[in-house]
N, C-alpha and C positions, 0 to 999 in steps of 0.2 A: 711504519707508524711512529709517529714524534710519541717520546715520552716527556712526563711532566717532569719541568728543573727540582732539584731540589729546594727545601723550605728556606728561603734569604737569600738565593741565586735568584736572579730576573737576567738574562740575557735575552739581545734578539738579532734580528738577522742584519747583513748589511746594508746597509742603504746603495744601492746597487743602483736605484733610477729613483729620481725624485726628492725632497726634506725630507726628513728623519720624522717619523709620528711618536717616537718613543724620547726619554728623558736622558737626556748627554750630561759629563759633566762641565760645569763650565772652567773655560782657560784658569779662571782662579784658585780653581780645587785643582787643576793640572798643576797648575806654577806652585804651590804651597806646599814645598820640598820635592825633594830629590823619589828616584823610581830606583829600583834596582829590579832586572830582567831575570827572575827566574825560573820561567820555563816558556819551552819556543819551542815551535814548528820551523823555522827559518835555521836552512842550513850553514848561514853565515855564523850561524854563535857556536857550533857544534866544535870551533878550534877556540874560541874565546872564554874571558871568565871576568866575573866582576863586573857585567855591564852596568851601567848605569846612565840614566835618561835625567835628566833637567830641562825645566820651562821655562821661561821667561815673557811678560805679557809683554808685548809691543805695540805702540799705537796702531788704532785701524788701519784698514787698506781706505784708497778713497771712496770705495763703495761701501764702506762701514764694516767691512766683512773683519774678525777677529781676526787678531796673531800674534803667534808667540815665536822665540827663539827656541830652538827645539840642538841641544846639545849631549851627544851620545859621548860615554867615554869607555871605555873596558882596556884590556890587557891578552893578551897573545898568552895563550897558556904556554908556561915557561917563560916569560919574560917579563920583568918589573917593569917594564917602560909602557905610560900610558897612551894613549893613543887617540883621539878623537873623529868623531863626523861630525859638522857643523849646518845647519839650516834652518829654515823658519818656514813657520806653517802657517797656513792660510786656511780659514774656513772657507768652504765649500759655498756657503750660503751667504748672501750680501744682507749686511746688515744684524746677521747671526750669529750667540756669541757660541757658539762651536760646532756638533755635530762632526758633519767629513770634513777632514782636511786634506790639504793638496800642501806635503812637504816638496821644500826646493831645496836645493842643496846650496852650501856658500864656497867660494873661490871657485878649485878647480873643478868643485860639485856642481857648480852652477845650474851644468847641464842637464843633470838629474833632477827627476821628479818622485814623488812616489803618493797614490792617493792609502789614505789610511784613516779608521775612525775605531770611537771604543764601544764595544758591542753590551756593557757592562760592568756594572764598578759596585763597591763595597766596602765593609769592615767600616773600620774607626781607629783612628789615631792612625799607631806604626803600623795595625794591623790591614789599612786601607787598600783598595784593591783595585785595579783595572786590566780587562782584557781588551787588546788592541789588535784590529786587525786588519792586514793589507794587501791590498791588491799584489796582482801580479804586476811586472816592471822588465825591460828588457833585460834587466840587470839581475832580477832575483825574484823565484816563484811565491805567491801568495804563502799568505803565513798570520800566524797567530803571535803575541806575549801573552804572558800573565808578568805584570810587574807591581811590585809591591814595595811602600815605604820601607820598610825593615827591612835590612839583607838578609837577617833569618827566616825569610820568605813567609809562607802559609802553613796552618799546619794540615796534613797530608789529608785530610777532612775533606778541606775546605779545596783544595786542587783536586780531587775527586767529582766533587760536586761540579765544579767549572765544567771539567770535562763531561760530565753526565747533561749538565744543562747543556755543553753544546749538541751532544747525541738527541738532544730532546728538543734542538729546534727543525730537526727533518730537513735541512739540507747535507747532500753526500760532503758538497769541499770541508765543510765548515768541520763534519763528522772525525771525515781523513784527517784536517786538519789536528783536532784535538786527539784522536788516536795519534800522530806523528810526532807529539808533544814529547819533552825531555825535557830534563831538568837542565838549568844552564849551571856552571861551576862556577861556586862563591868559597872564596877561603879567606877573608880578612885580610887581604896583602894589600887592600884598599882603608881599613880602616883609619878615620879620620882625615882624609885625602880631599 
């Protein structure tokens, strides 16, 4: 039996088949600073630290569909050298300014895809919030962030609550997901970067 989110959590499920009936936020609340990843189900972060996601709006597709540059950076725990993935995201939807997106990778990423949307957002200011979440990919199993403007993340409240609202929308992935959650490592070796 789904329990009820806590009081100023709304998540909902994924949009799996079909538009989104619930409220996304749009590419402009995305692009309007930098994310920093601190906590994830995705066992690609579990050796990294100091992720950090940036937007960028890009002109439409020619079906009207939204997009943005979608530019990941972190650091190889033990090592000051930065590192990048580079792609641009496409909404799902023609004409629509967000909802799913379908990332594509740039250069040698080409190849790669990965579909992904946010289940969930919040706060104000540095405190703002999104939970994003992604499909599975030849490459890497489904998975969750929480990313947040601040590197000093959330306070341990308010990632409590995420994870109880995902136990509270009554699906198992989404459940496991949020139990498999961990904190990603941030120590300042990025600050002002």
């Amino acid at each position: 039996m789904a329990t009820p989110a806590p009081a100023g959590i709304a998540l909902h499920l994924p949009a799996r088949s079909g538009p989104p009936t619930h409220s996304t936020p749009s590419p402009a609340f995305l692009a309007r600073g930098g994310w920093h990843v601190t906590h994830s189900s995705l066992p690609m972060w579990t050796s990294k630290r100091n992720v950090r996601i940036e937007y960028a709006a890009l002109p439409a597709a020619a079906n009207g569909s939204a997009r943005m540059d979608d530019l990941v950076s972190y650091q190889a725990l033990g090592s000051a050298k930065v590192k990048t993935i580079a792609g641009v995201d496409t909404a799902k939807t023609s004409g629509g300014e967000g909802g799913p997106w379908v990332w594509r990778g740039k250069g040698w990423l080409g190849v790669a895809t990965s579909h992904w949307e946010v289940l969930g957002f919040g706060g104000e200011g540095q405190g703002e919030w999104i939970l994003t979440f992604f499909e599975k990919t030849l490459f890497t199993p489904s998975g969750i962030d929480i990313c947040v403007r601040s590197e000093r993340g959330l306070p341990e409240e308010v990632v409590g609550g995420i994870k109880a609202a995902l136990d509270g929308l009554g699906d198992d992935e989404l459940r496991d997901l949020g139990r498999a959650m961990f904190e990603v490592k941030r120590d300042g070796a990025r600050a002002g970067a």
